[in-house]
C-alpha positions in Angstrom: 68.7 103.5 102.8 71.3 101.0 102.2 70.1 97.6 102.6 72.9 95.6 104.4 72.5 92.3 106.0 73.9 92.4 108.9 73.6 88.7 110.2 74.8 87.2 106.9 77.9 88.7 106.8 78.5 88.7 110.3 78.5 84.5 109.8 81.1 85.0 106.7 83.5 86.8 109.1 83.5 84.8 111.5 84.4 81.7 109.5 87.0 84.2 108.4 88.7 84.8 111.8 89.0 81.1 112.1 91.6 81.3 109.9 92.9 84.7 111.6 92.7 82.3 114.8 94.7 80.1 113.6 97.4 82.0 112.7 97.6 83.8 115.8 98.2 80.3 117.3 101.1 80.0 115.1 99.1 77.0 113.1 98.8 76.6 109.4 94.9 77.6 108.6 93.6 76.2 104.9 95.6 79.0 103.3 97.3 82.9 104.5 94.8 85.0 105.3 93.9 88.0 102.8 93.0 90.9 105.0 93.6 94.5 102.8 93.4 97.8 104.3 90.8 99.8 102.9 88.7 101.9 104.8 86.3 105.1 104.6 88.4 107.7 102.0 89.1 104.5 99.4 85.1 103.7 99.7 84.2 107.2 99.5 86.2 107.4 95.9 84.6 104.3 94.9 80.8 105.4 95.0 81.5 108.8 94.3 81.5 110.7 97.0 84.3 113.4 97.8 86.2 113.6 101.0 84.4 116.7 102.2 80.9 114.7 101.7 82.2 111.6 103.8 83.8 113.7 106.5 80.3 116.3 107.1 77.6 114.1 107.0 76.8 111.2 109.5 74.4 109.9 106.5 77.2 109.7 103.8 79.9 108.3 106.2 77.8 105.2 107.5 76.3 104.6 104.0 79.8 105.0 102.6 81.5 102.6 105.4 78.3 99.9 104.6 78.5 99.7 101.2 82.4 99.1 101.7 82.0 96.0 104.0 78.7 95.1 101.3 81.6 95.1 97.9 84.4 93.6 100.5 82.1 90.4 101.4 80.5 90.3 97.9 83.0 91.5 95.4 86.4 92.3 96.5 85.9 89.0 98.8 89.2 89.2 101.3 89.2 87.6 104.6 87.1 90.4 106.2 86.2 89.8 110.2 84.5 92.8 111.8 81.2 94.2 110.2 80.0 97.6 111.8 80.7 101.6 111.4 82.8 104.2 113.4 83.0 107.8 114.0 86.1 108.6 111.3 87.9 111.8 111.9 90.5 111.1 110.1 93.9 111.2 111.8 93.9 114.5 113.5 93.9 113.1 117.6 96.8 115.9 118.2 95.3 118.8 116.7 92.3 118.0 118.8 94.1 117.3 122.0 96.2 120.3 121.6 93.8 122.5 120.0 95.9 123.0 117.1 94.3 124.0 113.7 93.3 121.5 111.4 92.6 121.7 107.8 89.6 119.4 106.7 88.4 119.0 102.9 85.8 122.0 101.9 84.1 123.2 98.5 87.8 124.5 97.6 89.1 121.2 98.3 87.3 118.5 98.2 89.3 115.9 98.6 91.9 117.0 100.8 92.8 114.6 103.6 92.0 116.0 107.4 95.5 117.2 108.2 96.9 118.8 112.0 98.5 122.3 111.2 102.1 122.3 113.7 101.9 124.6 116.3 105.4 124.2 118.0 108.1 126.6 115.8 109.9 127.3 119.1 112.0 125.7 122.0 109.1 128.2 124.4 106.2 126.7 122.6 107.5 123.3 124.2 107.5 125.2 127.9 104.1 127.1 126.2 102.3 123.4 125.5 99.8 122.3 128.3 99.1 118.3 129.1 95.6 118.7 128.9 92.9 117.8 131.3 90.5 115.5 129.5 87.1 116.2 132.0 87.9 119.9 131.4 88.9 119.9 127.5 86.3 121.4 125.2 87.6 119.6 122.2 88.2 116.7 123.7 84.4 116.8 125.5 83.2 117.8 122.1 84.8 114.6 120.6 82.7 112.2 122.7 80.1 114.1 122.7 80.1 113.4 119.1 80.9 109.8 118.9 77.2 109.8 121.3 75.6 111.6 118.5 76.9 109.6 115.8 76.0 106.4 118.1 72.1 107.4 118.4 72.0 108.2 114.8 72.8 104.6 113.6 70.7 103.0 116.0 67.7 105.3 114.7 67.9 105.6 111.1 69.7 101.9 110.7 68.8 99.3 113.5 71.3 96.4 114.9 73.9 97.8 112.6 77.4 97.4 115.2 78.8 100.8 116.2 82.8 100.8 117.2 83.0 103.4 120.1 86.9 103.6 120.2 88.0 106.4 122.0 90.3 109.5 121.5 94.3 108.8 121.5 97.2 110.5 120.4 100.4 109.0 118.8 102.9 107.6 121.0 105.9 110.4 121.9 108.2 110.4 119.1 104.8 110.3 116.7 103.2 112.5 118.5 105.6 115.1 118.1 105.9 114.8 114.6 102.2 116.0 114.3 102.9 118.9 116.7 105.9 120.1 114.6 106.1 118.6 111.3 108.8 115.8 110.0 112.1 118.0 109.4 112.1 119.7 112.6 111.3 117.0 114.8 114.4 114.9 113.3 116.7 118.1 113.4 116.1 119.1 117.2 116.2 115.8 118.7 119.3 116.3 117.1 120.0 119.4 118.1 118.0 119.8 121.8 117.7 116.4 123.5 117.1 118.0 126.3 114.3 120.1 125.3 112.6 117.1 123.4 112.8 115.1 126.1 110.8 117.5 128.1 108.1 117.3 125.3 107.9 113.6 124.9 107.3 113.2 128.7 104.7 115.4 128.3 103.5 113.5 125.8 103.3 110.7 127.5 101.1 112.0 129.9 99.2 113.2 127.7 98.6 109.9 126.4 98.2 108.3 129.8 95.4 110.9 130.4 93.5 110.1 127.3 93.5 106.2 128.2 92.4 106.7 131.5 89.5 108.7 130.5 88.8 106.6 127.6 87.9 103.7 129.8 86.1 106.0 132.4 83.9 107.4 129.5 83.7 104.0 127.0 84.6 101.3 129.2 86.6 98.6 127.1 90.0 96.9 128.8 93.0 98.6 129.7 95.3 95.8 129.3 96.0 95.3 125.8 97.5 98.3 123.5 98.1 98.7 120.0 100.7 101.8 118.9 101.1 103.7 115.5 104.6 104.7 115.5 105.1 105.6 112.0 107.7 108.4 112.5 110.1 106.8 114.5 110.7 104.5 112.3 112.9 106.6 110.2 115.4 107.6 113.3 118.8 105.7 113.9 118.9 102.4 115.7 120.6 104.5 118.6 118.1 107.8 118.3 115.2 105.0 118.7 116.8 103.7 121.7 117.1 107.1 123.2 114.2 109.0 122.2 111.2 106.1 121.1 112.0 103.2 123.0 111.6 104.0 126.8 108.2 105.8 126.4 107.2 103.3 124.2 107.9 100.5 126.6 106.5 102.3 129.9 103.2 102.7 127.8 103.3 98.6 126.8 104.2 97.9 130.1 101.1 100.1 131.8 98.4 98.7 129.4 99.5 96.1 127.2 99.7 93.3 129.8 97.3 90.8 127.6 98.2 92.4 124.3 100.6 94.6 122.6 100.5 95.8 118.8 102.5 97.8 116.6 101.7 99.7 113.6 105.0 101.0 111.6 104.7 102.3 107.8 108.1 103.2 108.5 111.3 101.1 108.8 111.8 98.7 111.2 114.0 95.6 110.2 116.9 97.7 112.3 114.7 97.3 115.4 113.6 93.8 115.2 115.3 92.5 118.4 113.6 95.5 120.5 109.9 94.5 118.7 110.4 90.7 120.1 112.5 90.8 123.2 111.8 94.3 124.6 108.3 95.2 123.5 107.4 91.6 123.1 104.5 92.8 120.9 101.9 90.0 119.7 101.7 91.6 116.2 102.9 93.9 113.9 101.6 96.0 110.9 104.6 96.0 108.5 104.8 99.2 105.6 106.7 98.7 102.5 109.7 100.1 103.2 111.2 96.9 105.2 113.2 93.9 103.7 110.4 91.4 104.4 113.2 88.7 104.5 114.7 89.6 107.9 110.9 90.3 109.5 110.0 86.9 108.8 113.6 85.1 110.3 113.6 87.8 113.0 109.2 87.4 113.9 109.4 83.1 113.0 106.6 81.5 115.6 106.8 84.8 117.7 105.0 87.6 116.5 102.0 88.1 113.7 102.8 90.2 111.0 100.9 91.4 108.2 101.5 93.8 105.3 104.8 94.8 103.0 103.1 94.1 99.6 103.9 97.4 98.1 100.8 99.1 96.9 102.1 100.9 94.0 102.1 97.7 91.9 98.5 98.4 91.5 97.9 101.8 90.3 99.0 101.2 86.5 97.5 97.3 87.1 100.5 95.6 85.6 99.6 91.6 86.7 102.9 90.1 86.2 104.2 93.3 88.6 101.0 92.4 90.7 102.2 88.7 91.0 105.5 89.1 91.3 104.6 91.6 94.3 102.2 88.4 96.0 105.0 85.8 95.6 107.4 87.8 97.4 105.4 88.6 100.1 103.7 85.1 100.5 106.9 83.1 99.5 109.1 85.2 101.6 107.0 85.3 105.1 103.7 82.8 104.7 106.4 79.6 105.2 107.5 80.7 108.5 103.7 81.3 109.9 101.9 84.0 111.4 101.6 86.0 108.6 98.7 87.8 107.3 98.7 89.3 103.6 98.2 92.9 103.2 99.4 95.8 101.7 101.7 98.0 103.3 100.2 100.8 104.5 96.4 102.0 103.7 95.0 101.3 100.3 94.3 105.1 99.0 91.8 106.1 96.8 92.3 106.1 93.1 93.9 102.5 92.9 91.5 100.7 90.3 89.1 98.6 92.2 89.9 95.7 89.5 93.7 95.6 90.1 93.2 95.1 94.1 90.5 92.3 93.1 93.4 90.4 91.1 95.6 90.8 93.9 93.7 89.4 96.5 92.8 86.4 93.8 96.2 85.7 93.3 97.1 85.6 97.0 94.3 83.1 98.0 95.2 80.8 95.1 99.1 80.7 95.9 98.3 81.4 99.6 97.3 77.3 100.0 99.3 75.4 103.0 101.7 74.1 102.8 103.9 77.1 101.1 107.2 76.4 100.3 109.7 78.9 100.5 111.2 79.6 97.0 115.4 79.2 96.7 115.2 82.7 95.0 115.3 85.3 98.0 112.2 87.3 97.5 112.3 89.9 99.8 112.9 93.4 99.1 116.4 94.2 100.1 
């Protein structure tokens, strides 16, 4: 049994979201905050378990996800603010929803990611695809009724340990799709049959609607505030977004984002800044690495949080001049304008030396101290 004190570290996090706090008020805390993004599959590499380990046993994936926050607090020391343990699946909502087939990690392949097979090859398997009715979905039934199980198994074998019981949602639209029918097709029909992919997204949107209404009939939780992962959108035209991403988008901030609204693109979206503050008028974003960090920061100053854009790649062959250089452009460029949070772009995936990411998150706290002072050498990645 891992032994994790619970109390203790729920008292460091919460003098850490002070500082989050203050941000979010657009204030200058004692220094940025250093939140990374690591999560189950990077601690399951780092005590030795494989993928297909983490993902099959309830035992392996809460001792895995304690002994994560246990180095994080104690080692790796970033400005961590939640202490608990989820249900991880793994990023597979679609395949569930739309009982697609989904490849998980076996004795073959241990450490391959859970991944949705596509299942639309065909304009008639868009008329084919059915919006699905959560109360009468078996996968969708068999979802919660696993999130339950996992729920009563922590509280047995581990106590007061906090359980997140987030429920099931798909991507919006445009993301959505992508899952349903891979990358390259999704970009070449809405292309090539608006019309049809229309007719999907709206059905995606429903779809989406559905799972929030049932999510808050079967978990309870809010349904005004909303956070989106948009990843594949981010790579279409500024006028493609506007036709195919931005109205479904909107109509879901607009239904359940009323107190809150947050965006997740590892994808570009300095081309889209104006429709992030003054259409979605989101609270904060999570930026990926591909964005000119330069124009986020003029275009988000004293209106949106932002976090992320250090570019993770820096730390796999744990080069520390790269590694600083990487910190000083993110911190330089976006920490004198406020609201920013550092962070790497994107998830921290497994295999990046545990040392390197320590040495990162150093440097960031010690140039991290207010007041920052942006450097006259334009730092951001162009």
């Amino acid at each position: 049994m891992i032994v994790f004190d619970c109390s203790r570290y729920a008292r460091i996090a919460e003098r850490n979201r002070e500082r989050f706090e203050a941000v979010h008020r657009f204030e200058e805390p004692d220094r940025v905050p250093v939140a990374i993004g690591v999560g189950g599959p990077y601690y399951a590499w780092l005590f030795g378990y494989t993928l297909m380990e983490y993902y099959s046993s309830f035992k392996v994936m809460v001792d895995v996800q304690l002994m994560g926050l246990k180095w994080r607090f104690e080692w790796l020391q970033d400005d961590v603010v939640g202490v608990g343990v989820h249900l991880d699946v793994g990023s597979i909502a679609e395949g569930i929803v739309f009982d697609c087939r989904i490849a998980m990690p076996d004795e073959r392949n241990p450490w391959r990611s859970p991944w949705i097979v596509p299942r639309i090859y065909s304009i008639e398997d868009i008329d084919r695809l059915e919006i699905p009715d959560p109360d009468d979905h078996p996968g969708i039934q068999a979802y919660y009724d696993r999130v339950e199980e996992f729920t009563k198994f922590v509280r047995k074998e581990y106590g007061d340990i906090p359980v997140g019981r987030g429920g099931l949602q798909i991507h919006p639209p445009v993301s959505a799709a992508g899952s349903l029918m891979g990358p390259q097709r999704l970009y070449i029909w809405l292309y090539r049959y608006p019309d049809e992919m229309h007719k999907l997204l709206r059905k995606l949107e429903e779809t989406f609607d559905r799972l929030q209404r049932y999510r808050h009939e079967r978990v309870g939780g809010g349904m005004d505030s909303i956070s989106l992962s948009d990843d594949h959108s981010g790579y279409l035209s500024r006028s493609m977004y506007k036709k195919f991403a931005l109205p479904y988008n909107l109509r879901l901030y607009e239904k359940y984002g009323r107190r809150y609204r947050g965006l997740h693109m590892d994808s570009h979206m300095d081309h889209i800044t104006d429709i992030i503050t003054d259409v979605y008028k989101v609270n904060s974003v999570d930026v990926g690495v591909e964005n000119n960090l330069g124009i986020l920061a003029e275009a988000f100053n004293g209106r949106v949080i932002f976090n992320g854009n250090a570019n993770w790649r820096v730390l796999v062959d744990g080069n520390h001049e790269k590694i600083r250089k990487e910190v000083e452009r993110c911190i330089y460029t976006a920490a004198p304008v406020g609201g920013y949070i550092f962070d790497n772009g994107g998830e921290t995936y497994a295999g990046i030396p545990p040392e390197n990411l320590k040495y990162e998150v150093e440097y960031a706290k010690k140039i991290g101290v207010y007041p920052i002072r942006r450097r006259e050498t334009d730092l951001s990645r162009e």
